[in-house]
C-alpha positions as CSV (number, residue, x, y, z in Angstrom):
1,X,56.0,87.6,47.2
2,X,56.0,85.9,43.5
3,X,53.7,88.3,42.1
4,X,55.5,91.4,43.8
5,X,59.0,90.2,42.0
6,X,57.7,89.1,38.9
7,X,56.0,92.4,39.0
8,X,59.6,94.2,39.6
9,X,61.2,92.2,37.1
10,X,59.0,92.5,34.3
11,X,58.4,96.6,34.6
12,X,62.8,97.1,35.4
13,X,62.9,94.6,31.9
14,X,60.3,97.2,29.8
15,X,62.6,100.1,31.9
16,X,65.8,98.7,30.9
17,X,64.5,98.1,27.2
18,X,63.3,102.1,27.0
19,X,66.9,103.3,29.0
20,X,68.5,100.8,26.4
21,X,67.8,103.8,23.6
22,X,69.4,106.3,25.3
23,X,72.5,104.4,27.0
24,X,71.3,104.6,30.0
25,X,71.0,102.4,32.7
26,X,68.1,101.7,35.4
27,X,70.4,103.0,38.1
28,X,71.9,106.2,36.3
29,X,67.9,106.9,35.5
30,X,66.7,106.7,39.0
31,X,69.6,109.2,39.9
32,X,68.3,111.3,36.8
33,X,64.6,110.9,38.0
34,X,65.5,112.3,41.3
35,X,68.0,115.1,40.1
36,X,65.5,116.4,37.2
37,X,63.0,118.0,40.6
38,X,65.9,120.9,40.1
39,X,66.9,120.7,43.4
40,X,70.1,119.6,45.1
41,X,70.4,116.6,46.8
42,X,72.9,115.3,49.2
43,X,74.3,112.1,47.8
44,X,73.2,110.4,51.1
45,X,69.9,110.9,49.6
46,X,70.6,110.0,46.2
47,X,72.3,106.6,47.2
48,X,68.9,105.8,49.3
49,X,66.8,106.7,46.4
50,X,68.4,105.1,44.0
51,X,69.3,102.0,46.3
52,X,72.6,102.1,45.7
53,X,75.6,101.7,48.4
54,X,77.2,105.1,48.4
55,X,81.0,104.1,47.2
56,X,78.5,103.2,44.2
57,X,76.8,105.4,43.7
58,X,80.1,107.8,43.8
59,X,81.7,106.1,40.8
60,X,77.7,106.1,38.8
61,X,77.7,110.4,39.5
62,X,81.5,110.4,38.3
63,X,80.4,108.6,35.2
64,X,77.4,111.4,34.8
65,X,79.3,113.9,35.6
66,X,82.0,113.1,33.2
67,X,79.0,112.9,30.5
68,X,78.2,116.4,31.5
69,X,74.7,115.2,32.7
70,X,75.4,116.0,36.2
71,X,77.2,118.4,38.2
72,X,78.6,118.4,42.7
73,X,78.4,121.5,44.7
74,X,78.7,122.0,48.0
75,X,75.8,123.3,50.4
76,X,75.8,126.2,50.8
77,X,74.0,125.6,54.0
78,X,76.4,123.1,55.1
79,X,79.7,123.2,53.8
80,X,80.4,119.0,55.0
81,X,77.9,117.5,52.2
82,X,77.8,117.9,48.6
83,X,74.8,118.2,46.4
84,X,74.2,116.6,43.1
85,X,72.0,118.4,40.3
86,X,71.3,117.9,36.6
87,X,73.2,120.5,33.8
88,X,71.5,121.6,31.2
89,X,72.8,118.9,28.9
90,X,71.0,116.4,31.6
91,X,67.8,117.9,31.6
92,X,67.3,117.7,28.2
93,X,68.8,114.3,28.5
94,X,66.8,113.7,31.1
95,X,63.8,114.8,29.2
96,X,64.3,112.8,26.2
97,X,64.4,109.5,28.1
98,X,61.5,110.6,30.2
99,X,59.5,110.5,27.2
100,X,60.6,107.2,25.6
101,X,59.8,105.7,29.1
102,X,56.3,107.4,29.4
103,X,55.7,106.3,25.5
104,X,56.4,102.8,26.2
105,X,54.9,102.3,29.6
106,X,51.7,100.6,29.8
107,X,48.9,102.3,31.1
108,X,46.6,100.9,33.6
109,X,42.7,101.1,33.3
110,X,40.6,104.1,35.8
111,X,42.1,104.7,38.5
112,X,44.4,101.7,38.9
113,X,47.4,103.5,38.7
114,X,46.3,105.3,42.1
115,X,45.0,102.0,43.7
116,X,48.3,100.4,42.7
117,X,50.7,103.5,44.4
118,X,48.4,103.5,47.4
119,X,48.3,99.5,48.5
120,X,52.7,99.7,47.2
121,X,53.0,102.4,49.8
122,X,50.9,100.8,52.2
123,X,52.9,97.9,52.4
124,X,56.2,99.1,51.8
125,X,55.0,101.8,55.4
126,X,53.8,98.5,57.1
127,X,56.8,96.4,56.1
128,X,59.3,99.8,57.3
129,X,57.3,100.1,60.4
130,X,57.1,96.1,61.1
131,X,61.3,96.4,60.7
132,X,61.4,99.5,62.8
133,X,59.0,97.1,65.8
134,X,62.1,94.4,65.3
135,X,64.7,96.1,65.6
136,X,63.3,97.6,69.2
């Protein structure tokens, strides 16, 4: 459990330091990072993958949308949600600090970038699934 937060704490530090640039903060970039697939997302979605609570993450999208960066429409396929997407002005935002992040981020030797996703989705599916036993 040490290793896995120092881990966390250390890469959201180099993050922060790379966001930093471009006045952006770890939370408004995971929003960006999941936006800038150029789909819509429900804000549900957005608040779970940006681990945010959702009156949060309401006033984080009011701030990018009053940035121009992002944009609310409703579904066309449900009219009860809304969907969040990037403008133009945040893609090109978004692309800038996708750049600075990928420029400063350390690369890992053959294949342990792989190895490391695999064995952090491994244990984040056996630590949702040992939850999931619990709560039975």
């Amino acid at each position: 459990m040490h290793l896995l937060t120092r881990a966390e704490r250390l890469a959201a530090r180099r993050l922060q330091a790379a966001l930093d640039e471009h006045g952006c903060s770890l939370d408004a970039w995971r929003v960006l990072s999941l936006l800038a697939d150029g789909e819509g997302h429900p804000m549900a979605a957005v608040a779970e993958a940006a681990f945010l609570p959702p009156p949060t993450l309401t006033k984080l999208v009011d701030q990018l949308v009053d940035q121009n960066l992002v944009y609310r429409r409703v579904d066309p396929l449900d009219r009860r949600r809304i969907l969040a997407h990037l403008t133009p002005r945040g893609e090109d935002h978004w692309r800038r600090v996708d750049r600075e992040v990928r420029a400063q981020w350390p690369v890992l030797s053959d294949g342990d970038d792989e190895l490391l996703r695999g064995l952090l989705h491994r244990l984040a599916d056996t630590l949702d699934g040992a939850a999931a036993e619990s709560s039975v």
